[in-house]
C-alpha positions as CSV (number, residue, x, y, z in Angstrom):
1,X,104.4,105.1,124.4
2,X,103.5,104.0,121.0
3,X,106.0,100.5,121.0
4,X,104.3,99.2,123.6
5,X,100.9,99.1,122.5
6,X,102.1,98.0,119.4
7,X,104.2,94.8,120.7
8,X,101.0,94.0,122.8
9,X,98.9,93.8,119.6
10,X,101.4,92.0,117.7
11,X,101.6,89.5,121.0
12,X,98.2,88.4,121.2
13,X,97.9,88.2,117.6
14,X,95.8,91.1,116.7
15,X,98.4,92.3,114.0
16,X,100.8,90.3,111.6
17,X,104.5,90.9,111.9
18,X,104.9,93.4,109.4
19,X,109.0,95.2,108.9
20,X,107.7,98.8,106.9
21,X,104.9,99.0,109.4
22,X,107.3,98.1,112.7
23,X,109.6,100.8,110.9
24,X,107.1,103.4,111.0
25,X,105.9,102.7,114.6
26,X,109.1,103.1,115.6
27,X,109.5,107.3,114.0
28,X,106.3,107.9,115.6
29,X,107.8,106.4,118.8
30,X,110.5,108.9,118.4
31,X,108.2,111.8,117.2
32,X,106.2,111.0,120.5
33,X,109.8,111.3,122.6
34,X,110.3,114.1,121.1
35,X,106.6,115.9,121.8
36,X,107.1,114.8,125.5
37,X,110.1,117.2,125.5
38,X,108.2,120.2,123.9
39,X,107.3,123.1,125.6
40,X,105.1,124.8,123.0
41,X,103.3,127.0,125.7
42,X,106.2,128.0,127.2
43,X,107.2,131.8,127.6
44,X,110.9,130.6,127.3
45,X,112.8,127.5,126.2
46,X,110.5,125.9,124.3
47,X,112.5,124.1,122.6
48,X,113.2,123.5,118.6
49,X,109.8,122.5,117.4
50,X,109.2,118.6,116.2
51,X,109.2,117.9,112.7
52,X,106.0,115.7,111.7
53,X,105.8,112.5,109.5
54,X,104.0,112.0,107.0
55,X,103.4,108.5,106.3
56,X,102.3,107.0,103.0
57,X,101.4,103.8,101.1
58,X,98.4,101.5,99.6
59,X,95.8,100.8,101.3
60,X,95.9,98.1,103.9
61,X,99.0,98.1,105.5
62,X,98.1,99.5,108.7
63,X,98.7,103.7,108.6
64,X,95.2,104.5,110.2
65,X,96.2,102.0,112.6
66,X,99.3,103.4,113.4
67,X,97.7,106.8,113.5
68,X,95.4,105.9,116.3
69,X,98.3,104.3,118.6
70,X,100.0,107.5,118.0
71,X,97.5,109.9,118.9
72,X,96.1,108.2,121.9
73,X,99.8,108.4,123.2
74,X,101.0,111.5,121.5
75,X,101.5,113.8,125.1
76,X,100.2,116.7,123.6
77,X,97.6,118.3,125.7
78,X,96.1,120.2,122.8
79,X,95.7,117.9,119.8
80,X,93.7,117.1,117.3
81,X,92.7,114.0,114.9
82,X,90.8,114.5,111.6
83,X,89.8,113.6,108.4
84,X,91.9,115.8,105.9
85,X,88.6,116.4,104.1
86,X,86.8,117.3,106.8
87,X,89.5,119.5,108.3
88,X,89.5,121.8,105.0
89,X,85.7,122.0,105.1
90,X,86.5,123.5,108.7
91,X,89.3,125.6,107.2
92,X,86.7,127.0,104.8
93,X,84.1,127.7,107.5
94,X,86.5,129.7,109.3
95,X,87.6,131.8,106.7
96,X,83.7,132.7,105.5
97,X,83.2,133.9,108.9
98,X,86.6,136.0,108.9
99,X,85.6,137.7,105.1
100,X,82.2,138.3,106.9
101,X,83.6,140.1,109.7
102,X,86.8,141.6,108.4
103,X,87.9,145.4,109.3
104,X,87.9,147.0,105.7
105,X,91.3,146.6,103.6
106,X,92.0,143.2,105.4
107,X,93.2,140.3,102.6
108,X,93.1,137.1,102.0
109,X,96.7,136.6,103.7
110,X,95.5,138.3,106.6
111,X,92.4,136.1,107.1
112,X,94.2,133.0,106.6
113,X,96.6,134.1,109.0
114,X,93.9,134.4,111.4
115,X,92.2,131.4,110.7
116,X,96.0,129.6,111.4
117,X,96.1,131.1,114.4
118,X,92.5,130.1,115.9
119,X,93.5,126.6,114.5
120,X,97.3,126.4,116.1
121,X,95.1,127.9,119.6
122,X,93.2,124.7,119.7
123,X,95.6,122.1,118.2
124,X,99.4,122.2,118.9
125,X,99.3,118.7,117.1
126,X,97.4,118.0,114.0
127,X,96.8,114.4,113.4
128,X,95.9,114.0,109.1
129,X,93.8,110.7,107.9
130,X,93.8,110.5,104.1
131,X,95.8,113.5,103.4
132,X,94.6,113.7,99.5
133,X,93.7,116.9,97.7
134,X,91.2,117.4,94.6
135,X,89.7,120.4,95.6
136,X,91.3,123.3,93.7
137,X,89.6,125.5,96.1
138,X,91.6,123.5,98.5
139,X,94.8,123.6,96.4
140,X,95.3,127.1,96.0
141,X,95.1,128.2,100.0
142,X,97.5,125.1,101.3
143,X,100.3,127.1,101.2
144,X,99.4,130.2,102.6
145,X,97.8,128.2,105.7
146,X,100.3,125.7,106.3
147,X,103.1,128.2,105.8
148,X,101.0,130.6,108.4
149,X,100.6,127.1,111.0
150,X,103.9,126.2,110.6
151,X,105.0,129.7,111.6
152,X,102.7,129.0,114.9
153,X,104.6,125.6,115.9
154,X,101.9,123.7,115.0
155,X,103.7,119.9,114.4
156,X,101.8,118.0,111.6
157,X,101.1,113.9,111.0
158,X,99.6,112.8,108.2
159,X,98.7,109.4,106.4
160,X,98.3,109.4,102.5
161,X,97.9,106.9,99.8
162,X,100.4,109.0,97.7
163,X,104.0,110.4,98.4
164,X,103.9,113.9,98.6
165,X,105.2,114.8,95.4
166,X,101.8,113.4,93.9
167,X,99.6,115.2,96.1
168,X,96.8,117.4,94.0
169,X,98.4,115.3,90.8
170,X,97.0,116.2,87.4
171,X,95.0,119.2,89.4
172,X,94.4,122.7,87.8
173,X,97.1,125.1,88.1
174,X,99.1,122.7,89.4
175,X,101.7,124.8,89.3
176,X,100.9,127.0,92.3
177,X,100.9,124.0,94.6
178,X,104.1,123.2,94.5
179,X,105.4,125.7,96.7
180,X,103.3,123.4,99.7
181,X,104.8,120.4,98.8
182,X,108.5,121.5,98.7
183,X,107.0,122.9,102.2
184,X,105.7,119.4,103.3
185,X,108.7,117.6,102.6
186,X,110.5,120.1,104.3
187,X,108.9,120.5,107.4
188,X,107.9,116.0,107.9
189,X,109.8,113.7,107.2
190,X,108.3,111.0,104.5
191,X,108.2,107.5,105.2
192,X,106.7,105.1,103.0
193,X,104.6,101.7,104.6
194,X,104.7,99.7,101.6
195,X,104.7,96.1,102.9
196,X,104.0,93.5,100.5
197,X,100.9,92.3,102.3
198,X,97.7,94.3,101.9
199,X,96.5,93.3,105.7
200,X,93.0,95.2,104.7
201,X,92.3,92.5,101.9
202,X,93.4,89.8,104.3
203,X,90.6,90.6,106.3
204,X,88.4,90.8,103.9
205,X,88.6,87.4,102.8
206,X,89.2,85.8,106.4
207,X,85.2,85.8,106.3
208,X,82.2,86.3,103.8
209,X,81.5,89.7,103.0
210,X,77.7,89.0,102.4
211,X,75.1,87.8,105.5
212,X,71.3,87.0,105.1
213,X,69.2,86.5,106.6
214,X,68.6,89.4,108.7
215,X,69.1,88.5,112.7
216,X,71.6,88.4,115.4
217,X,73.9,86.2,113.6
218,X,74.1,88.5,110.8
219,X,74.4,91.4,113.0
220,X,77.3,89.9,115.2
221,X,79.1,89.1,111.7
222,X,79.1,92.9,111.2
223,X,80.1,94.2,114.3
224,X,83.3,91.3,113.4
225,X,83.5,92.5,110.4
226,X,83.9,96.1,111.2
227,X,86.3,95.3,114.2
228,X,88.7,93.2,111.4
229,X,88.4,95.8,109.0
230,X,89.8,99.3,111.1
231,X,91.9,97.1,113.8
232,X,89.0,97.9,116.5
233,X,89.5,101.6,116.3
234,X,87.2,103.7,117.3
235,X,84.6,105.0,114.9
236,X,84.4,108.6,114.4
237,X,82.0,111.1,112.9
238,X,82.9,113.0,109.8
239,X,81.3,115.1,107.4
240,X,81.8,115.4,103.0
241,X,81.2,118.3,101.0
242,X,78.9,117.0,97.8
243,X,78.9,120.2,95.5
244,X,78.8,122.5,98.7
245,X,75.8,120.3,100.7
246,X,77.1,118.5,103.8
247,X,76.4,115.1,104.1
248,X,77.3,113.3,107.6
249,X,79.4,110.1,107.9
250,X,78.3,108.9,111.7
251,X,81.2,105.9,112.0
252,X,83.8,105.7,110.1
253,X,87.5,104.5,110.9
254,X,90.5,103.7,109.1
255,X,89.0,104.6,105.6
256,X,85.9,102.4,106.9
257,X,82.5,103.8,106.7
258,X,79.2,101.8,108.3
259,X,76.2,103.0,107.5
260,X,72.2,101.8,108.0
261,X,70.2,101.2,104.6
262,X,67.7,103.3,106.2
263,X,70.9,106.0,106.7
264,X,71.7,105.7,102.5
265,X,68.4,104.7,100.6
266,X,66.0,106.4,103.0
267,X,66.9,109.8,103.0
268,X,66.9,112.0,99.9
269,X,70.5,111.2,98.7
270,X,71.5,110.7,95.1
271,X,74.0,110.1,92.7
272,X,76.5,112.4,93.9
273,X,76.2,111.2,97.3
274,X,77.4,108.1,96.5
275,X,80.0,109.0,94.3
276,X,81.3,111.2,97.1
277,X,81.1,107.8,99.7
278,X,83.0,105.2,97.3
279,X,85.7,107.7,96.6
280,X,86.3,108.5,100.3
281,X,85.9,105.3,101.6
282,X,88.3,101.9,100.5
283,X,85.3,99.3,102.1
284,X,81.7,100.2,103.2
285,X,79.3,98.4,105.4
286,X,75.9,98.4,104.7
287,X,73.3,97.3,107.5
288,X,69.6,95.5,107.6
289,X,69.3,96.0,103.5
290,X,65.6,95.0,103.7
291,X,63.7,92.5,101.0
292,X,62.5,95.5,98.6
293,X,59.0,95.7,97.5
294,X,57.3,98.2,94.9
295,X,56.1,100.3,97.7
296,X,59.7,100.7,98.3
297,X,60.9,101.8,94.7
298,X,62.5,105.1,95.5
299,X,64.7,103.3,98.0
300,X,65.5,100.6,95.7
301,X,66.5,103.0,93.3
302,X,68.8,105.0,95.8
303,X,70.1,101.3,96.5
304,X,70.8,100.5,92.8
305,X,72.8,103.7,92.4
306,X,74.7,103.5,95.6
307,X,75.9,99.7,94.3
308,X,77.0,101.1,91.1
309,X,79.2,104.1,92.4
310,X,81.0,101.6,94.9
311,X,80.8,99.0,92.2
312,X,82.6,101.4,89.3
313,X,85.0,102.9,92.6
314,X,85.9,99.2,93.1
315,X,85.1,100.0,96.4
316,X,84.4,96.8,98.7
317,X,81.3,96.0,99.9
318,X,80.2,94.1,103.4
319,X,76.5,93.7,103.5
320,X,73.5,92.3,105.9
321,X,70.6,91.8,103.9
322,X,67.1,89.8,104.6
323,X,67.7,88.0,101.4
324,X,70.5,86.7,98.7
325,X,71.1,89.4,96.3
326,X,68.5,87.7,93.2
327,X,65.7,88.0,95.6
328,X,65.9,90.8,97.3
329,X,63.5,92.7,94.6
330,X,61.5,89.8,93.2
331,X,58.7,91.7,91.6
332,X,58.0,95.6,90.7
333,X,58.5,98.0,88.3
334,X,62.1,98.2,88.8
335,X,62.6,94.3,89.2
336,X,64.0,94.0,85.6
337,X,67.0,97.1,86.5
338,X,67.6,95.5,89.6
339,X,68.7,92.3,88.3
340,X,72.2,94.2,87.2
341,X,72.3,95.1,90.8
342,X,71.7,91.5,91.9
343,X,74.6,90.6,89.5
344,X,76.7,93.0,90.8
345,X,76.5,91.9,94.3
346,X,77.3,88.5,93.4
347,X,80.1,89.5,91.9
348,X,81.2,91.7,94.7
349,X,81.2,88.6,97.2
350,X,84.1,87.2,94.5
351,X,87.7,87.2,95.5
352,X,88.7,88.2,92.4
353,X,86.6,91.3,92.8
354,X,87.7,91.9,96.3
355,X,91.7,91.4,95.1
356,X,90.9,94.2,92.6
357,X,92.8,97.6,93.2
358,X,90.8,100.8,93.8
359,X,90.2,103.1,91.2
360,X,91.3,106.7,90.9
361,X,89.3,109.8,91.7
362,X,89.2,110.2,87.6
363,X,86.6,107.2,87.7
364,X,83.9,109.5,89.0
365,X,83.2,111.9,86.0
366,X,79.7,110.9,84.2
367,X,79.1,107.1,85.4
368,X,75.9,106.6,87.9
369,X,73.2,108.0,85.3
């Protein structure tokens, strides 16, 4: 199931030997012996449900990775892989429709129970990418919900950069999420991928990060690039919640987003849109920059701003671009302001900046001005 694929990649070379990550392949082995097993649909005998993993460490050492192996084995026929994030926008959706249409007297409880249950109908197996939580809104109905799919035999994976017990860490009211975590560690079993190589960082320096000019070199350096950085996975489509606007992610893949310039600086995106990008995303590939010209100033100040959210997020940064950073805007009315930009994509080429750990969700408040 899982071992296999795994011990093929580590054959030909595509992964490094690595003991916490062969550790954690080999639960979700397990986990996935144990789903073939299962009989969740079954009118009789189905069996003690699964307990779930929840695996967790920095960035780099191969979770996402894992997660894909597992999934594409897992034999569940009713599964389901998602961003945490965009899985609780879901949640939300759901339970707006269910207060819209609710027989009077019905309460929150009820609703959530019924959103649970249109979930566990879908998705006997709920695969978790970057299981983090800032949202108090999301915070306060966690319980309830898990508690509710749970109570369904709905068996639950996640990956996290933090252990459970810091999950919604410092949040409001903290208090009242606790109940879910003693829950989490209850029902999945932690296990920690802490390898003292950070396999994402190797690959970022196995190449430069920066490729001009614009052509089919540069573009084949991306599509590398990309393919180094989420272990060839495939890209998937998600979508963020900036102060209750959506805002679309078409590929992104083991905490790897690729995007257009034409998809960031042409549209009408701001501040908070790239605030919301460097915090979600550990590296972000940026396609076909363009050389800048004073026709072009609203885009080269959506630029500007986008490189200062991932710069302060010490997010990393792979680029294509039609020329070196200090010439991209040679001459306008923002050319002066655009040489801190220039500065700053030097400096984001540096190993030293690309060695640099990422910055907590606390780095976002008041910035990008």
């Amino acid at each position: 199931m899982i071992l296999p694929a795994y011990r093929e990649r580590l054959a030909r070379g595509a992964l490094a030997a690595d003991p916490a990550q062969a550790a954690a392949a080999e639960r979700l082995e397990s986990l996935a012996q144990a789903l073939a097993r299962w009989k969740p649909d079954a009118w009789l005998d189905k069996g003690e449900t699964p307990r779930g993993l929840y695996l967790w460490g920095p960035v780099g050492r191969g979770k996402s990775m894992l997660m894909d192996l597992f999934f594409e084995a897992a034999p569940v026929a009713k599964k389901r892989r998602a961003h945490f994030h965009e899985f609780m926008l879901g949640v939300h959706a759901l339970l707006r429709q269910a207060r819209a249409s609710r027989s009077e007297g019905a309460g929150q409880d009820q609703i959530i129970a019924q959103a649970a249950r249109k979930i566990a109908e879908e998705a006997r197996l709920l695969c978790f990418d970057e299981m983090q939580v800032t949202d108090i809104a999301d915070a306060m109905i966690l319980g309830r919900l898990f508690e509710r799919l749970f109570a369904e035999g709905v068996v639950v994976v996640a990956t996290s950069n933090r252990p459970p017990e810091e999950l919604y860490k410092n949040g409001l009211n903290r208090q009242l999420f606790l109940p879910f975590i003693a829950m989490m560690k209850e029902r999945l079993d932690s296990v920690e991928i802490a390898g003292p190589r950070d396999f994402r960082l190797t690959q970022l320096m196995a190449a430069p990060v920066y490729y001009s000019p614009l052509g089919p070199a540069a573009d084949e350096a991306m599509a590398r690039a990309w393919a180094r950085l989420t272990f060839s996975a495939a890209p998937q489509a998600l979508t963020l919640n900036v102060g209750g606007r959506v805002l679309r992610v078409e590929r992104e893949a083991a905490g790897v987003a690729r995007f257009s310039f034409a998809e960031l600086c042409a549209r009408p995106l701001g501040a908070a849109d790239f605030l919301e990008i460097a915090e979600r995303f550990h590296t972000v590939l940026i396609e076909n920059v363009p050389r800048l010209t004073p026709a072009m100033r609203e885009e080269a100040a959506r630029f500007r701003t986008l490189i200062d959210a991932l710069y302060e997020a010490k997010a990393k940064l792979i680029a294509s671009a039609e020329a070196e950073p200090g010439e991209l805007y040679p001459a306008g009315d923002q050319s002066f302001e655009f040489e801190r930009t220039a500065s700053r994509l030097m400096e984001m080429r540096s190993e030293a900046y690309l060695a640099l750990p990422r910055r907590d969700a606390e780095w976002k408040q008041g910035i990008v001005g």
